[in-house]
VEXLO-720336 format. One record per residue (C-alpha): residue number from 1; residue in three letters; x, y, z. Coordinates in steps of 0.05 Angstrom, whole numbers, plus 5000, padded with zeros to 4 digits. Each point is the difference from the previous one (the first is absolute). Last residue first. Layout:
REM VEXLO-720336
+---------+------+------+------+------+
| mardren | loro |   c1 |   c2 |   c3 |
+---------+------+------+------+------+
|     NUM |  ala |    X |    Y |    Z |
...
+---------+------+------+------+------+
***
This chain:
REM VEXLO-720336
+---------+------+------+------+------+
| mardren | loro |   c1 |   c2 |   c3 |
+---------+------+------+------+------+
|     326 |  unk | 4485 | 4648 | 4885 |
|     325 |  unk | 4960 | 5061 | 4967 |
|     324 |  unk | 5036 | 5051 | 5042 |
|     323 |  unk | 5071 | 4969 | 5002 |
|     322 |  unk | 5003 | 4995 | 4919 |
|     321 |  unk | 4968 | 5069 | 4994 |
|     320 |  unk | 5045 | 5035 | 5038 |
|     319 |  unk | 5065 | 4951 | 4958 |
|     318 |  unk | 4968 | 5033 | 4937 |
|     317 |  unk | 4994 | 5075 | 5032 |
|     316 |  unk | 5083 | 4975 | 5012 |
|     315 |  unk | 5014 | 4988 | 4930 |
|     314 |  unk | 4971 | 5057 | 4979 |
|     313 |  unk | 5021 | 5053 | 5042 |
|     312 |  unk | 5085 | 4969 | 4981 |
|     311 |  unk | 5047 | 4943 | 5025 |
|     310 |  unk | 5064 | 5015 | 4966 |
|     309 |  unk | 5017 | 4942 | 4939 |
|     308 |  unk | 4965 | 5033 | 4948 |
|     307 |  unk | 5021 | 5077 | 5010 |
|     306 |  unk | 5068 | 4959 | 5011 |
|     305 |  unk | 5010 | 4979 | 4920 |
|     304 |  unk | 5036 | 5050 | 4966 |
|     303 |  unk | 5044 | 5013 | 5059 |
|     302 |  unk | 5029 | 4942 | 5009 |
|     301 |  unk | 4968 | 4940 | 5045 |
|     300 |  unk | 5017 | 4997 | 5075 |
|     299 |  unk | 5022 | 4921 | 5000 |
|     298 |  unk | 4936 | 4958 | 5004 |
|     297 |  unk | 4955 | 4982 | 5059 |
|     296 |  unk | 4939 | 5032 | 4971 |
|     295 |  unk | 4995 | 5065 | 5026 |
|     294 |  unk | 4944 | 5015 | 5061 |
|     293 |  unk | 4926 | 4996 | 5013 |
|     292 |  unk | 4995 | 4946 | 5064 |
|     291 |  unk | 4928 | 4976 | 5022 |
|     290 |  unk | 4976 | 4985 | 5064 |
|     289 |  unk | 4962 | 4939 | 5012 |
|     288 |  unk | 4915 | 5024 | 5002 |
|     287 |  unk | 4954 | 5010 | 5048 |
|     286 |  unk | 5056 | 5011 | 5057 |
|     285 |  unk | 4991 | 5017 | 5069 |
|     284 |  unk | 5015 | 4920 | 5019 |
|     283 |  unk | 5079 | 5021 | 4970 |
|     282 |  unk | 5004 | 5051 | 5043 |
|     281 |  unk | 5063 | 4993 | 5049 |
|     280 |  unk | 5041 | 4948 | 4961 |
|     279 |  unk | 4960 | 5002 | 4932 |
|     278 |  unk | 5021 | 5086 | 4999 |
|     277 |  unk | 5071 | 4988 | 5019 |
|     276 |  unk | 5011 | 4951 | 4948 |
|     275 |  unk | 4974 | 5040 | 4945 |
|     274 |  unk | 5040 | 5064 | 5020 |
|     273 |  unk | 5062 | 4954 | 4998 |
|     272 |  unk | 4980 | 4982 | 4930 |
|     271 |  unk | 4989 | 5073 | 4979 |
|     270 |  unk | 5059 | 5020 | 5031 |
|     269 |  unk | 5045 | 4952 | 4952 |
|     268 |  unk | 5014 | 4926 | 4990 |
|     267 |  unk | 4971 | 4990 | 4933 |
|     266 |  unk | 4957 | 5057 | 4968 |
|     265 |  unk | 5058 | 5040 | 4965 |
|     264 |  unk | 5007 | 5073 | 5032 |
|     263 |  unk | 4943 | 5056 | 4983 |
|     262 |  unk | 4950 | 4981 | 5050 |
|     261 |  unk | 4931 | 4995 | 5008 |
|     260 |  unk | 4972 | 4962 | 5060 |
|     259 |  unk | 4920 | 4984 | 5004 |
|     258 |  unk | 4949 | 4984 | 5045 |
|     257 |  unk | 4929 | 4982 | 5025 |
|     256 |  unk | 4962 | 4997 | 5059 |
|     255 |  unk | 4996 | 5078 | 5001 |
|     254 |  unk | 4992 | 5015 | 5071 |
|     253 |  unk | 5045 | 4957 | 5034 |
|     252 |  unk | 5046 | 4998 | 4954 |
|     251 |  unk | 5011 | 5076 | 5009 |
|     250 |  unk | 5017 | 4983 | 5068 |
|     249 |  unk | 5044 | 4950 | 4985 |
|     248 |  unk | 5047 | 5037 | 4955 |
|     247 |  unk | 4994 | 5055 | 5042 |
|     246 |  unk | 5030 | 4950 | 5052 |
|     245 |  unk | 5053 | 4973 | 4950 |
|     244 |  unk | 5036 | 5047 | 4998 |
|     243 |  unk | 5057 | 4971 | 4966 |
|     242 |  unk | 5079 | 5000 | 5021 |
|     241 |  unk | 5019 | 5016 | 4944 |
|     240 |  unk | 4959 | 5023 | 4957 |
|     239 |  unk | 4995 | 5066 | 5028 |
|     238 |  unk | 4953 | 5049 | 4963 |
|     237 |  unk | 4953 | 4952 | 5002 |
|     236 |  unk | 4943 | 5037 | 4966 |
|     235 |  unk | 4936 | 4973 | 5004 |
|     234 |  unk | 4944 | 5010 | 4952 |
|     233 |  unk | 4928 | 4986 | 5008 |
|     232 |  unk | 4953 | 4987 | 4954 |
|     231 |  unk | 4933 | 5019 | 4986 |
|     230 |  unk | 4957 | 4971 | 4941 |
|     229 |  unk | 4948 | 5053 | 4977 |
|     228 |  unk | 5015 | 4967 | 4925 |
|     227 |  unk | 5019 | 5048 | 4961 |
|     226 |  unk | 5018 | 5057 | 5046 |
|     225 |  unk | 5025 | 4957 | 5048 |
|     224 |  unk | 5036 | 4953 | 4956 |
|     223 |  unk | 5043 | 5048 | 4971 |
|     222 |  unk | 5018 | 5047 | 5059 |
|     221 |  unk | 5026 | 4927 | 5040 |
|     220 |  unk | 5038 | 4986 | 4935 |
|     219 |  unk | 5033 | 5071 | 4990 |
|     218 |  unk | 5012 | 4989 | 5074 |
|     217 |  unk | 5030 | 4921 | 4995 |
|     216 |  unk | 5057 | 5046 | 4946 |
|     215 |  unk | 5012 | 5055 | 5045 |
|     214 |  unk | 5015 | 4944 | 5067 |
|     213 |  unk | 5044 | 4975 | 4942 |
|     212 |  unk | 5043 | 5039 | 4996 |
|     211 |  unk | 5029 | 4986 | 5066 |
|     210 |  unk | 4964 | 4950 | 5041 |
|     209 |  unk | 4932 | 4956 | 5003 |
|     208 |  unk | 4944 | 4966 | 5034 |
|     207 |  unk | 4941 | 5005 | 4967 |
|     206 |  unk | 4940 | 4989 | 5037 |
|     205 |  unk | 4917 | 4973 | 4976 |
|     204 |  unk | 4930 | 5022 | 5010 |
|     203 |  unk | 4996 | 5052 | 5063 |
|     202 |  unk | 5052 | 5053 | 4972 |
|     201 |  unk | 5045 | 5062 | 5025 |
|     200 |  unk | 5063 | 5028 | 4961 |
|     199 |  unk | 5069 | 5012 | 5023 |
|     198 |  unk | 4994 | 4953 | 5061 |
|     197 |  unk | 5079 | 5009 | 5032 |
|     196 |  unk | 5050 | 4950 | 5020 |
|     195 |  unk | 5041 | 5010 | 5055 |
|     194 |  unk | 5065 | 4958 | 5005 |
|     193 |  unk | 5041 | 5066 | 5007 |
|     192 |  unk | 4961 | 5058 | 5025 |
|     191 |  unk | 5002 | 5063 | 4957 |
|     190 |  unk | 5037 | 5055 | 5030 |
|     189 |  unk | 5001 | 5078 | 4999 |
|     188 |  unk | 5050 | 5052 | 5001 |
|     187 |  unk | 4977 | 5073 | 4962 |
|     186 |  unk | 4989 | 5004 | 4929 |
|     185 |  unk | 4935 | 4966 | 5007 |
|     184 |  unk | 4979 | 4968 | 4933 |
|     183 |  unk | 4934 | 5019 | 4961 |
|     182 |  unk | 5011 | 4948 | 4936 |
|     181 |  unk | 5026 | 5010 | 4938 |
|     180 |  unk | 4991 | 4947 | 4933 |
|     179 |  unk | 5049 | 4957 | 4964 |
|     178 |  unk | 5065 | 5026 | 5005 |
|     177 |  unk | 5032 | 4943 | 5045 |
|     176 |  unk | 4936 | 4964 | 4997 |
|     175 |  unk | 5021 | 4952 | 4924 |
|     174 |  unk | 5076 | 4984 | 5028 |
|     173 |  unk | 4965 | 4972 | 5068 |
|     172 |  unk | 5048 | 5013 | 5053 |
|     171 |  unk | 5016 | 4945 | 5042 |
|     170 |  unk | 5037 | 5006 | 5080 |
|     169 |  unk | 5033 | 4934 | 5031 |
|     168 |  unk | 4998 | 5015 | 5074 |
|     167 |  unk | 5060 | 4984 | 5035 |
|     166 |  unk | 4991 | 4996 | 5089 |
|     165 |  unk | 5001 | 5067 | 5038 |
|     164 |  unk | 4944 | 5038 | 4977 |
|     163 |  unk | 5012 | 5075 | 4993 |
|     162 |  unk | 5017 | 4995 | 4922 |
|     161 |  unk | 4940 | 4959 | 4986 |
|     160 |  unk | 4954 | 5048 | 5036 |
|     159 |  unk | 5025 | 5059 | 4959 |
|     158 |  unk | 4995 | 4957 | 4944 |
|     157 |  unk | 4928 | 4975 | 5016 |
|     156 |  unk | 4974 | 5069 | 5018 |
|     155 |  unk | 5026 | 5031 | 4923 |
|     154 |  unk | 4981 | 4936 | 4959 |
|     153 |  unk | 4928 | 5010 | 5040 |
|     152 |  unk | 4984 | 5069 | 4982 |
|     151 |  unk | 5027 | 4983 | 4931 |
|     150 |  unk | 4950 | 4945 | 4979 |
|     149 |  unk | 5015 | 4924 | 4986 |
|     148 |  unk | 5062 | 4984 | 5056 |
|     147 |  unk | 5034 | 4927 | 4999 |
|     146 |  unk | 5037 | 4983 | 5062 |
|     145 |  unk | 5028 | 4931 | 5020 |
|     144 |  unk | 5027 | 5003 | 5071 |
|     143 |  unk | 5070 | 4953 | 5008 |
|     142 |  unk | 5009 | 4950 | 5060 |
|     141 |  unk | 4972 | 4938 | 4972 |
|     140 |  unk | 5009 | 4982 | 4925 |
|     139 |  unk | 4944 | 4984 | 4958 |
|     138 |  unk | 4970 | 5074 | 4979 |
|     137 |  unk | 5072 | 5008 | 4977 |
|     136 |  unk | 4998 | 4955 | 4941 |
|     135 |  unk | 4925 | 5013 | 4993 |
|     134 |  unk | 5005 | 5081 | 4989 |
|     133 |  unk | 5038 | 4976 | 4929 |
|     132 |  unk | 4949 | 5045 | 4963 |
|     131 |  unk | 5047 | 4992 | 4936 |
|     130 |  unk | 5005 | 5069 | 4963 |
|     129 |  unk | 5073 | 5022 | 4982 |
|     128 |  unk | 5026 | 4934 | 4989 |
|     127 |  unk | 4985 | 4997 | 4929 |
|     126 |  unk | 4984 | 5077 | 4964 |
|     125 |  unk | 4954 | 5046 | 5031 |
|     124 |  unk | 4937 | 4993 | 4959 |
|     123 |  unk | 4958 | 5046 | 5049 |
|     122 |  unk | 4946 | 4956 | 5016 |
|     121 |  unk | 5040 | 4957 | 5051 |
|     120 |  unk | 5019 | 5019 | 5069 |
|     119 |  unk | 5065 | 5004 | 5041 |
|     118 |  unk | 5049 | 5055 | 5033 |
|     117 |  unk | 5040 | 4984 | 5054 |
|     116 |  unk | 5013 | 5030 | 5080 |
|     115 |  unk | 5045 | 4950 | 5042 |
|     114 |  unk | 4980 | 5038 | 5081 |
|     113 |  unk | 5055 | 4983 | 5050 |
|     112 |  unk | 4988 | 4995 | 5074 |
|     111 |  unk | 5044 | 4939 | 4999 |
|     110 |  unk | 5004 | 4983 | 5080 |
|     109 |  unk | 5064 | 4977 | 5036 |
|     108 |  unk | 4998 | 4976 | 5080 |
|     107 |  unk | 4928 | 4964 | 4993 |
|     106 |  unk | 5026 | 4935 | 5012 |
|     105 |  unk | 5042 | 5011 | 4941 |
|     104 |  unk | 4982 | 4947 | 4953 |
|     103 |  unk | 4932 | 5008 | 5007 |
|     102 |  unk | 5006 | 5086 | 4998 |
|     101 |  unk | 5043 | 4987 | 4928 |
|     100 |  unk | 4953 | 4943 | 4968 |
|      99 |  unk | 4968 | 5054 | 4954 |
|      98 |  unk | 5068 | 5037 | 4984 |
|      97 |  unk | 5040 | 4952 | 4989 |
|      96 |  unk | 4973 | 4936 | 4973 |
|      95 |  unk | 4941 | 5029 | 4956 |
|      94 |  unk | 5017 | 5077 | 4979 |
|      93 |  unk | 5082 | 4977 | 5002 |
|      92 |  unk | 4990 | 4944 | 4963 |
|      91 |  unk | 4941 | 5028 | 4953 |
|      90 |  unk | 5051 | 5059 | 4974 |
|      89 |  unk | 5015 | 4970 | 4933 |
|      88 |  unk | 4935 | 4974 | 4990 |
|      87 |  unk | 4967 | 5071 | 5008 |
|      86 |  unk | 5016 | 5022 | 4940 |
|      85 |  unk | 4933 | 4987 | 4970 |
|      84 |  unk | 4964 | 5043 | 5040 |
|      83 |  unk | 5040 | 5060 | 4976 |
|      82 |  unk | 5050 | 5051 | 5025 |
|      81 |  unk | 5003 | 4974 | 5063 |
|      80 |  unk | 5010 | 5059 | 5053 |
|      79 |  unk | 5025 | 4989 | 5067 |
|      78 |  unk | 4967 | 5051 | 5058 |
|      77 |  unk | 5051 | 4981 | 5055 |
|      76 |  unk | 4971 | 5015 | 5070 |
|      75 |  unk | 5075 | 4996 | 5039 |
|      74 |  unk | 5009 | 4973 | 5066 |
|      73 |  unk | 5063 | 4960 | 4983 |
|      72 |  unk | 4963 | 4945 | 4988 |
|      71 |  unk | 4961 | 5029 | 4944 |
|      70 |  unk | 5060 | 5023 | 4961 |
|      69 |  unk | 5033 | 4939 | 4989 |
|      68 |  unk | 4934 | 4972 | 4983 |
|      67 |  unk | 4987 | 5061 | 4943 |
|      66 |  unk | 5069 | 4996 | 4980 |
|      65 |  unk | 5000 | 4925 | 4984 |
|      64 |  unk | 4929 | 5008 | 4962 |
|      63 |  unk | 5032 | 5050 | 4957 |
|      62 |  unk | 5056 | 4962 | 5000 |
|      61 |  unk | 4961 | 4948 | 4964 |
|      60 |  unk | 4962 | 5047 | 4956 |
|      59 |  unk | 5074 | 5018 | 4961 |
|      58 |  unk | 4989 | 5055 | 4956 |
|      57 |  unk | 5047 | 5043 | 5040 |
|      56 |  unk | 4959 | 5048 | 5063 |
|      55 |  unk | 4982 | 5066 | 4987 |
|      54 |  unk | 4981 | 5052 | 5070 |
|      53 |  unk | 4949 | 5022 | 5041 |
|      52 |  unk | 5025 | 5018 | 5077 |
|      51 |  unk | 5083 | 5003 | 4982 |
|      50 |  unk | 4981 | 5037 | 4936 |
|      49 |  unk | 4966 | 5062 | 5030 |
|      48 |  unk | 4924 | 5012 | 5029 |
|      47 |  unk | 4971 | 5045 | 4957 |
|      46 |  unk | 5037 | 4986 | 4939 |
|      45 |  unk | 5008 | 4929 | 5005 |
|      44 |  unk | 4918 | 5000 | 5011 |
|      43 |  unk | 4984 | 5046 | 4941 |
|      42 |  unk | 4975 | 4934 | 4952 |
|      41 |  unk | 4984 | 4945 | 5051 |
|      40 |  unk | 4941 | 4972 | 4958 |
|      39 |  unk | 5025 | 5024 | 4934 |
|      38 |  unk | 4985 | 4940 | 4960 |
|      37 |  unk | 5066 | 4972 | 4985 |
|      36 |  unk | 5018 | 5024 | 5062 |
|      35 |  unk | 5022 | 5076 | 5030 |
|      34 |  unk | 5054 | 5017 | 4948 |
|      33 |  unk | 5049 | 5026 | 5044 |
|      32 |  unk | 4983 | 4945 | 5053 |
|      31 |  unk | 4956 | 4936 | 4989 |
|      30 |  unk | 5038 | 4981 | 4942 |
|      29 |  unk | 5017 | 4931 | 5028 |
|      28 |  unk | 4979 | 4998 | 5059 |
|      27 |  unk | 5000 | 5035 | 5070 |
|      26 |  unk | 4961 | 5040 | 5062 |
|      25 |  unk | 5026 | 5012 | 5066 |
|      24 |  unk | 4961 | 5008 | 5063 |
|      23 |  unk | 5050 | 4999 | 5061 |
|      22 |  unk | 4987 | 5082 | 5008 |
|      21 |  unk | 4925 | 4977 | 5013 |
|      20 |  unk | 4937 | 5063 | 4989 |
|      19 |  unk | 5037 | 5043 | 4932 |
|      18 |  unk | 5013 | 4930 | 4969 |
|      17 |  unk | 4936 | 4960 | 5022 |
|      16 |  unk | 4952 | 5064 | 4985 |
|      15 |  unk | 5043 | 5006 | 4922 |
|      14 |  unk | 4983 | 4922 | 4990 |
|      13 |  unk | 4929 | 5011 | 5014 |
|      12 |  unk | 4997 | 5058 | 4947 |
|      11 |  unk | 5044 | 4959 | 4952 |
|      10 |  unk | 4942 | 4948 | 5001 |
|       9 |  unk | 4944 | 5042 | 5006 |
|       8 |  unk | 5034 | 5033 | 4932 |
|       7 |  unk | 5002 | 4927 | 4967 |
|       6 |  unk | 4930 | 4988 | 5014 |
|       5 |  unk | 4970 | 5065 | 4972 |
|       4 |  unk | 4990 | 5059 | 5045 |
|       3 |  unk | 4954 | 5059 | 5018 |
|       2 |  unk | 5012 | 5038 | 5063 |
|       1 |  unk | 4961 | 4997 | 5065 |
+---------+------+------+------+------+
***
């Protein structure tokens, strides 16, 4: 297996879907002769010519235009956002077309398309560049949610992404594209969609988390057990949308007690869906409610500021502690 960072599993899994499916094509602003603001499909034009991976105007809303056009014509569009932020221009055509497109159909058109962005605070990208706006999709029916925290799985959840054949909404966490390698297979491989995964085993309390910060609970979890001897598990949910929430469950089940982390604004996000799911189906498991550790529900502050406002170890070894001695 070779050695990669996130944003090479990334271009890896997009190379297997272009060299495996003809009616893979790949676009976005920038996303050709330059490869992406940050290189991801870097080499891809080249290998695979400019009618497969190719520039697009700065215009997200086409973008999103070309991508459904595309997808009911029995293409796999890859389309490329550049950031998170720009989203809002393209939400139409994300939200009404492409995740209502099999409903309104009867099942005659389908929107195999995969919307790939990059999000994440902690790198003081300037306004708009950072928002974890996960939420606005996580709401609407019809469109897979995807959020990746190590390479091996960014390069089986594209790959899986690209083969499924209703939209999946694909974040990359700014502060993991170059953040550490991981063992990846450089042959085909898929992650399961909707799977979560237990990154770390515990018996006292669970934290349910995504993205970055399934690094940040870690740090936490390594804290607390070698201070402490507290043992907590961490689940990954790799899709947020829709939630596992049988290893949610499970876990439950075993620790009495949990958590959710997550990087977006507290209100109306994962973490409350998470919440809800857990009292439905194991609320009388519980020793404690479960606690949320996210942003305040503020505007994403500038970049002097966001070390403050993004959930960090300490914060969540306080919320531990909180649960435990309830």
């Amino acid at each position: 297996m070779a050695q990669m960072n996130m944003k090479e599993a990334i271009r890896d899994a997009l190379r297997v879907e272009l060299k495996r499916d003809p009616n893979v094509i790949l676009f976005g602003e920038d996303v050709g002769n330059v490869g992406g603001v940050f290189r991801a499909t870097e080499g891809l034009q080249k290998e695979f010519g400019e009618e497969r991976v190719f520039d697009t105007p700065l215009a997200e809303s086409a973008i999103g235009g070309l991508a459904v056009g595309l997808g009911i014509q029995g293409f796999r569009p890859v389309a490329e956002i550049q950031f998170v932020g720009f989203i809002f221009e393209a939400l139409d055509q994300m939200a009404v077309q492409a995740a209502r497109m099999r409903y309104r159909s009867g099942g005659r058109y389908n929107s195999p398309i995969v919307f790939r962005t990059p999000y994440g605070g902690g790198v003081k990208a300037a306004e708009l560049h950072t928002d974890a706006l996960e939420g606005l999709l996580a709401q609407t029916p019809g469109i897979k949610v995807v959020i990746p925290s190590n390479p091996y799985d960014a390069k089986g959840l594209m790959i899986a992404a690209i083969r499924d054949n209703d939209p999946v909404f694909f974040m990359e966490h700014l502060n993991l594209y170059h953040a550490f390698r991981d063992e990846v297979p450089e042959d085909d491989y898929t992650v399961e969609l909707g799977k979560a995964k237990v990154v770390r085993e515990g018996s006292d309390v669970t934290i349910i988390t995504y993205g970055m910060m399934v690094h940040t609970s870690v740090k936490a979890a390594e804290e607390l057990e070698k201070t402490k001897g507290i043992k907590v598990e961490v689940i990954d949910l790799r899709t947020v949308s829709p939630i596992d929430i049988d290893t949610i469950v499970a876990s439950v089940k075993k620790t009495n007690r949990a958590i959710v982390v997550q990087e977006a604004q507290k209100s109306a996000g994962v973490g409350a869906e998470v919440v809800a799911q857990i009292n439905e189906k194991a609320i009388l498991h519980l020793e404690a409610p479960v606690l949320r550790i996210a942003p305040p529900d503020t505007i994403y502050p500038f970049a002097q500021i966001e070390d403050s406002w993004l959930p960090n170890p300490a914060r969540i070894i306080d919320g531990v502690h909180k649960v435990l001695e309830f």
